[in-house]
C-alpha positions in Angstrom: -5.0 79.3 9.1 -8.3 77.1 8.8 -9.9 76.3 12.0 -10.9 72.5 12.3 -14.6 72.0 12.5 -16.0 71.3 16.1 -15.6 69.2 17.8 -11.9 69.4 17.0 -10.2 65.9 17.0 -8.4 64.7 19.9 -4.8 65.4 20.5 -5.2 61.9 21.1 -6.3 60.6 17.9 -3.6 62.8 16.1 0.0 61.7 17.4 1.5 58.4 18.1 1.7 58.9 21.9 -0.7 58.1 24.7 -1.1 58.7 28.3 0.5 60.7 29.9 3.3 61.0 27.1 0.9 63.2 25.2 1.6 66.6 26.6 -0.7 69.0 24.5 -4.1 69.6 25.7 -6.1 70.2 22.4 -5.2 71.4 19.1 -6.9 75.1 18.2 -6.6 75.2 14.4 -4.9 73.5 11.6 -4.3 74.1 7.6 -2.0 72.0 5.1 1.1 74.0 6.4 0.3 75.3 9.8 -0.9 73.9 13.1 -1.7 75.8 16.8 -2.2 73.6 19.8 -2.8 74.7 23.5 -0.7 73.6 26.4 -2.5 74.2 29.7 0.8 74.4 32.8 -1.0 72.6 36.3 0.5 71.0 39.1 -0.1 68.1 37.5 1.9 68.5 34.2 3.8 66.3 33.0 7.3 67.4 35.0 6.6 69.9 36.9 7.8 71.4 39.8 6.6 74.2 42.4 8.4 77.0 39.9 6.0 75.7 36.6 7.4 73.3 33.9 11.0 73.7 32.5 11.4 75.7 29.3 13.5 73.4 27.7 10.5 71.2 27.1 9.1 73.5 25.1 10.7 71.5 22.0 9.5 68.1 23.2 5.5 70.6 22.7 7.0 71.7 19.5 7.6 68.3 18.2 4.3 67.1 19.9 2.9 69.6 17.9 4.3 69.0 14.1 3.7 65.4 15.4 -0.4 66.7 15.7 0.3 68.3 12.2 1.3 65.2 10.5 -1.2 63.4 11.8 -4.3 66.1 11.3 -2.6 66.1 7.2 -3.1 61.9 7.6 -7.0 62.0 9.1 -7.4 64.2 5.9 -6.5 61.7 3.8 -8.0 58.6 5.2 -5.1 57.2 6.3 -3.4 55.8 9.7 -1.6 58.3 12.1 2.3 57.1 11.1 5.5 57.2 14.1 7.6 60.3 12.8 11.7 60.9 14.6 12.3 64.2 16.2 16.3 65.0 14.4 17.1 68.1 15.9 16.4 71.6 16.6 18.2 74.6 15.3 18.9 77.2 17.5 15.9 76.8 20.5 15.9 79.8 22.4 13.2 80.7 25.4 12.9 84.0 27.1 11.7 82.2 30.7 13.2 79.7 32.6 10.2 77.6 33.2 6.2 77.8 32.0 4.4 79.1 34.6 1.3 77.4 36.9 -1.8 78.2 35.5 -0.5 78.9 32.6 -2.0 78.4 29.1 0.6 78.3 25.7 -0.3 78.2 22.7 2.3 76.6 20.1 2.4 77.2 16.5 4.2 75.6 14.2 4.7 76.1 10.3 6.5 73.7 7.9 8.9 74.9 6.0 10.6 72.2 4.2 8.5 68.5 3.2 10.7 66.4 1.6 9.8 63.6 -0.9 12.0 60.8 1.6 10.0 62.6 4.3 12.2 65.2 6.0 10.5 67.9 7.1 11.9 71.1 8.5 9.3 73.7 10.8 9.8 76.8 12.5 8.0 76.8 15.5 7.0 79.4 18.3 5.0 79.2 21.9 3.6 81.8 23.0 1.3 82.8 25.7 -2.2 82.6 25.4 -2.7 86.0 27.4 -4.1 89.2 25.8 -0.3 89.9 25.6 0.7 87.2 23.7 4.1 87.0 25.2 7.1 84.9 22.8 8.1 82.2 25.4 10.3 80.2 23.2 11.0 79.6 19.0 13.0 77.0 17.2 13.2 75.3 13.8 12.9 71.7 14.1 14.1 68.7 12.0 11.8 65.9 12.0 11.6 62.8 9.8 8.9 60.3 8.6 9.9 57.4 6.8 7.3 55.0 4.8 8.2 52.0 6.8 9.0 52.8 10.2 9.6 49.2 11.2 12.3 48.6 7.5 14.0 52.3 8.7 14.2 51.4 12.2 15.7 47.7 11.3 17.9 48.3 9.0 17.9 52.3 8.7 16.9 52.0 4.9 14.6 54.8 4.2 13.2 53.4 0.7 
């Protein structure tokens, strides 16, 4: 996988969130199928409890991430970061109950499938960013991207 020149963009400046609705803390590296981004677990993390952050939103930081991906694969080409729909997942399974405090993940995620009408298909894996590299979690995700956002989301006409 290429890493990105520094400084790397912003998660920011890569997905269609903002705030505090953008839960990944940088991105690491990226190439034209791939994309790793670092999640750092603190108190203040975006629902969390004393016991870390819960597992099961691990796939909201996998779909954060393909979101990242899209929107690296956009910058490249000149154009504006577009709003993409999270489908589904297939089959998420985690080997904790919650991320840890002090934590750092690291979540890669690899495409797949890229359809023409913009269905896309990625597996996609956290791990943790310890010497042991622990699997915390995997899925493959459904996501979708249509042209027009605002025509698909009035009429759900994807053309």
């Amino acid at each position: 996988m290429a890493v990105m020149p520094d400084p790397m963009p912003d998660v920011e400046t890569l997905v269609p969130h903002s705030g505090h609705m953008v839960l990944l803390d940088r991105v690491v590296c990226a190439d034209a199928d791939n994309l790793c981004a670092e999640v750092r677990i603190h108190a203040g993390s975006l629902l969390a409890t004393e016991q870390g952050v819960g597992a099961w939103v691990g796939i909201e930081y996998m779909a954060q991430a393909i979101a990242a991906h899209a929107g690296w694969l956009t910058r490249q080409r000149g154009d504006a970061v577009k709003v993409g729909f999270l489908l589904g997942s297939r089959k998420y399974e985690t080997s904790v109950p919650h991320f840890a405090p002090g934590s750092v993940l690291l979540v890669h995620v690899h495409r797949v499938l890229q359809a023409e009408n913009g269905l896309g298909a990625f597996d996609c894996r956290i791990v943790s960013a310890d010497a042991d590299a622990a699997s915390l979690a995997t899925a493959t995700v459904t996501v979708f991207q249509p042209d027009n956002v605002n025509q698909f989301l009035k009429d759900g006409n994807v053309a």
